[in-house]
Backbone as numpy.savetxt, mean C-alpha at the origin, in Angstrom:
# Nx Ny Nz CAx CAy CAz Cx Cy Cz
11.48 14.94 -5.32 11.81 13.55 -5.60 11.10 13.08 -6.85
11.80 11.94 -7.54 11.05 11.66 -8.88 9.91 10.45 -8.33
9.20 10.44 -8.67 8.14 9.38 -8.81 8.81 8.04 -9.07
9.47 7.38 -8.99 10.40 5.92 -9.15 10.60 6.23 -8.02
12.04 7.10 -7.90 12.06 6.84 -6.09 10.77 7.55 -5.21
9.89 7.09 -5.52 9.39 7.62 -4.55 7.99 6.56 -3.98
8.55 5.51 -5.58 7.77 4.26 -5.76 8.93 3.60 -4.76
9.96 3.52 -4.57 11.24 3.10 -4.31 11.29 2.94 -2.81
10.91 4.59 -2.35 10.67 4.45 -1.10 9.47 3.91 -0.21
8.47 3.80 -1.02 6.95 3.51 -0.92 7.42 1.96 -0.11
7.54 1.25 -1.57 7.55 -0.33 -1.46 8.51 -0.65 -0.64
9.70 -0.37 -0.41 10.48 -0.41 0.67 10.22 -0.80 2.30
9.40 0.83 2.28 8.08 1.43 3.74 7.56 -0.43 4.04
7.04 -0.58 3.21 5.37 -1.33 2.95 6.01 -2.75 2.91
7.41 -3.22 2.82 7.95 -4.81 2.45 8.03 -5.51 3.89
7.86 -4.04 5.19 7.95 -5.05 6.51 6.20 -5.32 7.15
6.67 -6.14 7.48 4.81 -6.65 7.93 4.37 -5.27 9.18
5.43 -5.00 10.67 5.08 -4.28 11.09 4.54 -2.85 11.07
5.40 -2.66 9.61 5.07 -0.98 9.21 3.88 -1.49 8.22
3.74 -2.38 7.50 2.08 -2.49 7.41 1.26 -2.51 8.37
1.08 -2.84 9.30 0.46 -3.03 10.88 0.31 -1.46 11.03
1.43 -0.71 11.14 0.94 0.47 11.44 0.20 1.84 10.49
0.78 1.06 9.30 -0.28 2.17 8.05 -1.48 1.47 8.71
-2.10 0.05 8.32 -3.44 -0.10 8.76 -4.20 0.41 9.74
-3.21 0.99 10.88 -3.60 1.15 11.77 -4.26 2.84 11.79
-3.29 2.98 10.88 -3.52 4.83 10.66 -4.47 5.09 9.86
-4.53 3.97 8.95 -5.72 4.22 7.68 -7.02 3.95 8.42
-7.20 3.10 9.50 -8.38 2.53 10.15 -8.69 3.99 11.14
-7.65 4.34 12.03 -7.66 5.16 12.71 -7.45 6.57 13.20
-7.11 7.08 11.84 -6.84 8.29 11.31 -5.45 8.90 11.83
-5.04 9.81 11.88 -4.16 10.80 12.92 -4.25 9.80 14.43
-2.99 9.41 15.10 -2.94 8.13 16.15 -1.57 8.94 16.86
-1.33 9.07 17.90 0.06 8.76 18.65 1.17 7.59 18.61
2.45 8.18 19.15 3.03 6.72 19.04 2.32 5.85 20.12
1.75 6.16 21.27 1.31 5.03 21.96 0.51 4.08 21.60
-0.31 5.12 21.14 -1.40 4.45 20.31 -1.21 3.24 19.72
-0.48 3.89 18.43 0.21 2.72 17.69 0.41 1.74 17.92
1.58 1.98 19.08 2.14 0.50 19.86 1.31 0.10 20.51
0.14 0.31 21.16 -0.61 -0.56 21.82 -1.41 -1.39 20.67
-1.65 -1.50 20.05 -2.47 -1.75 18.80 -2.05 -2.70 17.66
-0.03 -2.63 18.09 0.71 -3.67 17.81 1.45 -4.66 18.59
0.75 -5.90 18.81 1.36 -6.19 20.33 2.41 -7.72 19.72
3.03 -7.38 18.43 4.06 -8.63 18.15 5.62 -7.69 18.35
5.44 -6.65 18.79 6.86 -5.93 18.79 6.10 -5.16 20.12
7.82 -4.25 20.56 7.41 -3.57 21.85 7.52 -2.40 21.40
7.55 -0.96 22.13 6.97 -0.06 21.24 8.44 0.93 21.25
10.15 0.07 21.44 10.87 0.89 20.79 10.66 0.56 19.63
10.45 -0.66 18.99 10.44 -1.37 17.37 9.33 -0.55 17.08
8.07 -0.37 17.12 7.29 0.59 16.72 7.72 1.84 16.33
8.64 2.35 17.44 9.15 3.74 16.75 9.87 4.07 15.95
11.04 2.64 15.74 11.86 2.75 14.94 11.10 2.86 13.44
9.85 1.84 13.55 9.40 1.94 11.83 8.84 3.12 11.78
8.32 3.55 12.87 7.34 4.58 12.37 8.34 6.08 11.72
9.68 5.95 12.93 10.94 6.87 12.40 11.04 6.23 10.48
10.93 5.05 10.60 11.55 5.02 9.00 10.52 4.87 7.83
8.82 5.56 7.97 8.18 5.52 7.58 7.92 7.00 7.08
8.27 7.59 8.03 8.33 9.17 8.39 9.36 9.49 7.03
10.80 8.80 7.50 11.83 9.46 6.14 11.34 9.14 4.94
10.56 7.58 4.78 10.36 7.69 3.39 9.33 8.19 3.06
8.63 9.30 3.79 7.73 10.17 3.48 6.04 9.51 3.00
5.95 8.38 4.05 4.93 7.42 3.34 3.68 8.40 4.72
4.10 8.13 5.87 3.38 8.96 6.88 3.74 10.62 6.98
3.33 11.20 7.86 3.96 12.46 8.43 3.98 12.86 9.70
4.10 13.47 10.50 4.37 13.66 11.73 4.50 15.23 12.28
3.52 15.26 13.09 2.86 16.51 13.49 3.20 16.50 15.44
3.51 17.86 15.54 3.91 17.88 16.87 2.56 18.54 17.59
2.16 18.37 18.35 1.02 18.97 19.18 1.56 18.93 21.20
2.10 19.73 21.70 2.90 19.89 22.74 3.99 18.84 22.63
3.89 17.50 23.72 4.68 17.24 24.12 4.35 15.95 23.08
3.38 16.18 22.34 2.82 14.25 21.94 3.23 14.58 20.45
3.72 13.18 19.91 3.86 13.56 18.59 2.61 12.28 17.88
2.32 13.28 16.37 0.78 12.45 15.91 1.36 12.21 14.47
0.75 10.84 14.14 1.36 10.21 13.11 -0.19 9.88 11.67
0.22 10.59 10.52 -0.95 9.79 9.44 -0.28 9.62 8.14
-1.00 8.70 7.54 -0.53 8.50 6.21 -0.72 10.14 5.54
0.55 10.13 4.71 0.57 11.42 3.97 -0.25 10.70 2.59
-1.11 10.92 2.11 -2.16 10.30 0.63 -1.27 11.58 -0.64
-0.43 11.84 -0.50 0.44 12.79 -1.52 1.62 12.23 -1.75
2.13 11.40 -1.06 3.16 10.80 -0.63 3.77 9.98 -1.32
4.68 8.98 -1.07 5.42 8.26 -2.00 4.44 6.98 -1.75
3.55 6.50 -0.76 2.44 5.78 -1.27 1.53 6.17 -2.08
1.19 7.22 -2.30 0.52 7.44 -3.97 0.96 7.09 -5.12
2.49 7.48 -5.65 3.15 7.24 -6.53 3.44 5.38 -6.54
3.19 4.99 -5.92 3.42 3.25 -5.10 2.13 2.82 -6.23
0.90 3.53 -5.81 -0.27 3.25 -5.71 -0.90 3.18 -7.06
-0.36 4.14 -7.78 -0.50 4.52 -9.24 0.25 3.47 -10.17
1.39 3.10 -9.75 1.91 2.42 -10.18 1.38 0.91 -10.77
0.87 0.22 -9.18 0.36 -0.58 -8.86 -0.71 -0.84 -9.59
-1.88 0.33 -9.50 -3.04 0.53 -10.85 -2.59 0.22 -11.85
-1.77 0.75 -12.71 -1.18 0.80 -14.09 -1.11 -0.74 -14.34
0.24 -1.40 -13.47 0.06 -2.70 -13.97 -1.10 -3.84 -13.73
-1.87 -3.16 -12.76 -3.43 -4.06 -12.75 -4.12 -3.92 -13.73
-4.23 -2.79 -14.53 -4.88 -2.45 -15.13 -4.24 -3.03 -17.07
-3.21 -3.12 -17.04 -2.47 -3.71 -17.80 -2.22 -5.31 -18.27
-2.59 -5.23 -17.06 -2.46 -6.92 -16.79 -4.04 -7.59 -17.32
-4.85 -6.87 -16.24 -6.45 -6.80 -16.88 -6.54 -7.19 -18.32
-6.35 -6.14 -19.01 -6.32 -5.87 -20.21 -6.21 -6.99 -21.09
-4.41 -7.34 -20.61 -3.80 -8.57 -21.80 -4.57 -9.60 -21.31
-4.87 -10.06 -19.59 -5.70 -10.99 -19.66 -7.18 -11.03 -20.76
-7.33 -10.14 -20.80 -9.05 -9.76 -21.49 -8.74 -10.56 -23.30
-7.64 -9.87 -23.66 -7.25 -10.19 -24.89 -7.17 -11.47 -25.23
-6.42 -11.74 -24.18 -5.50 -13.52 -24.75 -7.07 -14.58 -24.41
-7.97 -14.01 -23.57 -9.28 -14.50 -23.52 -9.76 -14.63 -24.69
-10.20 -13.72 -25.22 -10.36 -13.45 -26.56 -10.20 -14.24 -27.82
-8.80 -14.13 -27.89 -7.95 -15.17 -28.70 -8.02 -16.40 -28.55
-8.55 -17.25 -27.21 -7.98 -18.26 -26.79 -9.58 -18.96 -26.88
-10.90 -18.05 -27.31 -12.66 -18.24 -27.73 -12.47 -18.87 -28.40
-13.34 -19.89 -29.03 -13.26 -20.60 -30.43 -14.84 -19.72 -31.15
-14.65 -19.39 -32.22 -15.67 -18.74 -33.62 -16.90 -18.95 -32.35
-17.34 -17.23 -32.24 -18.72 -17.34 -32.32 -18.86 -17.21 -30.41
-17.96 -17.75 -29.77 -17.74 -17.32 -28.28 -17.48 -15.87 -27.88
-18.51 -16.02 -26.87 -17.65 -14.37 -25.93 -16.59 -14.32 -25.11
-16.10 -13.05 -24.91 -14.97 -13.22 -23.61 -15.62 -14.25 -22.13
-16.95 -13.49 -21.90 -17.58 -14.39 -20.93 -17.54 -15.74 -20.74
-17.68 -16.20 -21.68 -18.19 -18.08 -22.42 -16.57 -18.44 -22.15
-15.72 -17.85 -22.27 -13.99 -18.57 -22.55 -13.38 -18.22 -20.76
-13.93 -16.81 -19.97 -13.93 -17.39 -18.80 -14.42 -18.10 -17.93
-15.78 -18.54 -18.15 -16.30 -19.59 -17.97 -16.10 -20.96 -17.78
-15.36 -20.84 -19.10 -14.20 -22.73 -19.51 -13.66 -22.36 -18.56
-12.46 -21.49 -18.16 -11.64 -21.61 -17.53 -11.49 -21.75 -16.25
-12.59 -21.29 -15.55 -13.03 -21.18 -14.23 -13.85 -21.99 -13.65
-14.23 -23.50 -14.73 -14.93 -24.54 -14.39 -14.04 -25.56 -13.86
């Protein structure tokens, strides 16, 4: 998959509140069951749990490991939330930046960047 879709599928994963509920839950709690899960989310019942966790799975944001009869769920960190993640950096980091500049610009003679966020934040 290319890295766009894979940003594509990421943000997608991540736009419903419940399948955030359950990354948090995986990131807090490592490798979890579906019960798990669903006990841990108590604004849905735990077919809606499975359904996200089924559509978290395709967009390859978690993964899913069989161990007998139980199936175990974690964020895949290779995944199309990495490529999400990188992304996300880039324009923070971008954004940073031009903020830093237009700071800059916006100093009067003899001011620092510091001194002009200062004004601004008073």
């Amino acid at each position: 998959m290319t890295t766009q879709r894979n940003q594509e599928l990421a943000f997608a994963a991540l736009a419903d509140q419940v399948r955030r509920q359950i990354l948090d839950t995986l990131a807090t709690h490592g490798e979890c069951s579906a019960g798990f899960i669903s006990d841990q989310i108590t604004s849905v019942g735990r077919t809606t749990v499975s359904t996200h966790l089924k559509a978290l799975r395709l967009s390859g944001v978690i993964v899913e490991r069989r161990e007998g009869r139980n199936r175990l769920f974690s964020i895949d960190p290779a995944g199309p939330a990495n490529d999400a993640l990188q992304f996300l950096h880039g324009v923070l980091e971008r954004a940073l930046s031009a903020g830093t500049e237009s700071r800059v610009e916006q100093a009067p003679p003899g001011a620092t960047v510091d001194d002009a966020a200062g004004r601004r934040n008073a």
